[in-house]
N, C-alpha and C positions, 0 to 999 in steps of 0.2 A: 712805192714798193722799194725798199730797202735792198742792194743786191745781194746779202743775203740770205734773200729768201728762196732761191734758186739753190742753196742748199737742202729744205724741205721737199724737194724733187723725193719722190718715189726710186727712183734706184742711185740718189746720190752713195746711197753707203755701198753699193754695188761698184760704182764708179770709185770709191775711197779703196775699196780693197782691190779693184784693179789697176792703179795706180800706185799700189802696194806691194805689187810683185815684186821679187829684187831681181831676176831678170829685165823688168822693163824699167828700173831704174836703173840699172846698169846700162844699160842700149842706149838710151836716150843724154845718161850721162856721158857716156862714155862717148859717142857721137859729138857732143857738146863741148867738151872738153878736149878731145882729138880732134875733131871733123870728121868730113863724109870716110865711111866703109869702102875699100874699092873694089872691085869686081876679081883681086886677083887668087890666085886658089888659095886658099886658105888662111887670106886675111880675116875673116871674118872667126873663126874658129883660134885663129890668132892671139886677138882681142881681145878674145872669152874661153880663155883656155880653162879656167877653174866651171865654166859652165857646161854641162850635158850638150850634147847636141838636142835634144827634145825640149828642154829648159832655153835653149839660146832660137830655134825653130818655132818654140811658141810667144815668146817675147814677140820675134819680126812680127808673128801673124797679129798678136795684140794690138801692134804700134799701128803697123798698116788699116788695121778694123778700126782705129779711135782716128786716122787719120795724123799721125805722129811722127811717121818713117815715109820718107818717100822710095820707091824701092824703081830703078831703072836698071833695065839688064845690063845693057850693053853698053854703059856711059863709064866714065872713071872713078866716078864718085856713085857707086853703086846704091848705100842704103845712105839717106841724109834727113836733117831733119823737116820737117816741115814748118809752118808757122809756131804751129800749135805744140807741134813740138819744143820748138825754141824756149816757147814760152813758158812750158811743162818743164823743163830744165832749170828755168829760173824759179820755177815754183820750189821746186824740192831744192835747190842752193838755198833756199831763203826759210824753208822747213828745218833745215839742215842745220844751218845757221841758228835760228832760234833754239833747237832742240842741244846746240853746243853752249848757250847762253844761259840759258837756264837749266843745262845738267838731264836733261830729260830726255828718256829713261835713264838713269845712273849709270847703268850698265854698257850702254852702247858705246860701240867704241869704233863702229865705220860707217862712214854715210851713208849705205844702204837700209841700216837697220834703225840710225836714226829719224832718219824721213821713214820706213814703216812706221815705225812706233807714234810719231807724230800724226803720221795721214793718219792715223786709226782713232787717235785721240783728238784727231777733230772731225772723227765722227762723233763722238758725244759716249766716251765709253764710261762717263760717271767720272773720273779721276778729280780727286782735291787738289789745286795748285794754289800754290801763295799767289799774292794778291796782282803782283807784278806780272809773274808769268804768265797768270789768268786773263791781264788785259794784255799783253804780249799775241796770245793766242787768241783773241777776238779778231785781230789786224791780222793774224794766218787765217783766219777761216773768212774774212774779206777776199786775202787773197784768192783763194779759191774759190771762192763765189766767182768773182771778177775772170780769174781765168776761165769758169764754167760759162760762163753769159759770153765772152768773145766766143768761145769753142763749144756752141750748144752739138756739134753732131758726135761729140763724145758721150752724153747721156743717152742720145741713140742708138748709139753701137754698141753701149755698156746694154743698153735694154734689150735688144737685139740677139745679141750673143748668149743673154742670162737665159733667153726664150729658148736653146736648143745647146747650151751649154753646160757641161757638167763640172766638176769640183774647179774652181780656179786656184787653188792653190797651189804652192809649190817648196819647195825645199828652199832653204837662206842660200844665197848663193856666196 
């Protein structure tokens, strides 16, 4: 079995659009690129000042649900990342990456929206790509295979939440 095929998962495109959020790419990026959140008042709202508090509120709860955010109350490094997170950080730098190499979407023009636009287009949204970027993008959707098979309880908690969860969407942040 080819890894792959852990893409054909049942709620991978579930998993792709949550993943997709620009709140939880902002979290995770933003963690990753700064380090841990720390507990003091209003660092965290700091961080994320262009984001809602219900937008930056539903983020944590996402990270925390997929297993992404480690969240300790009373330590100094309050929200960090986890493994899986670490590793989700390196997914979307290397989304982000490709999607600046190949121009794709034309239009994007900050890393949030280029890694959406990507996760989405490897879910399989039809789109025609020249020859390069097509095999470009076999090697991104390995990646994510590959991250999915380390971190199978993210397809859990994507299925989980879809089960009692309503609209996941949200506003660009």
């Amino acid at each position: 079995m080819t890894s792959t095929a852990i893409l054909n998962h049942r709620h991978t495109g579930q998993v792709i659009n949550t993943l997709s959020l620009p709140s939880l790419i902002r979290l995770v990026s933003e963690i990753d690129d700064n380090g841990p959140i720390s507990h003091r008042r209003g660092s965290l709202q700091g961080a994320f000042g262009d984001l809602t508090r219900h937008q930056l509120r539903y983020a944590i709860d996402v990270a925390r649900a997929l297993g992404l955010v480690h969240f300790t109350d009373h330590a100094p490094a309050r929200y960090r990342l986890t493994e899986a997170g670490e590793d989700l950080a390196s997914v979307y730098d290397t989304v982000a990456r490709w999607s600046r190499t190949h121009q794709y979407p034309n239009t994007a023009r900050d890393f949030v929206t280029r890694v959406q636009h990507t996760l989405k287009l490897l879910g399989g949204n039809g789109v025609v790509l020249p020859t390069e970027a097509a095999f470009a993008l076999g090697q991104l959707r390995t990646t994510l295979a590959d991250w999915l098979q380390t971190h199978p309880q993210v397809l859990n908690a994507v299925a989980s939440r879809s089960s009692h969860a309503g609209d996941e969407t949200e506003h660009a942040a």
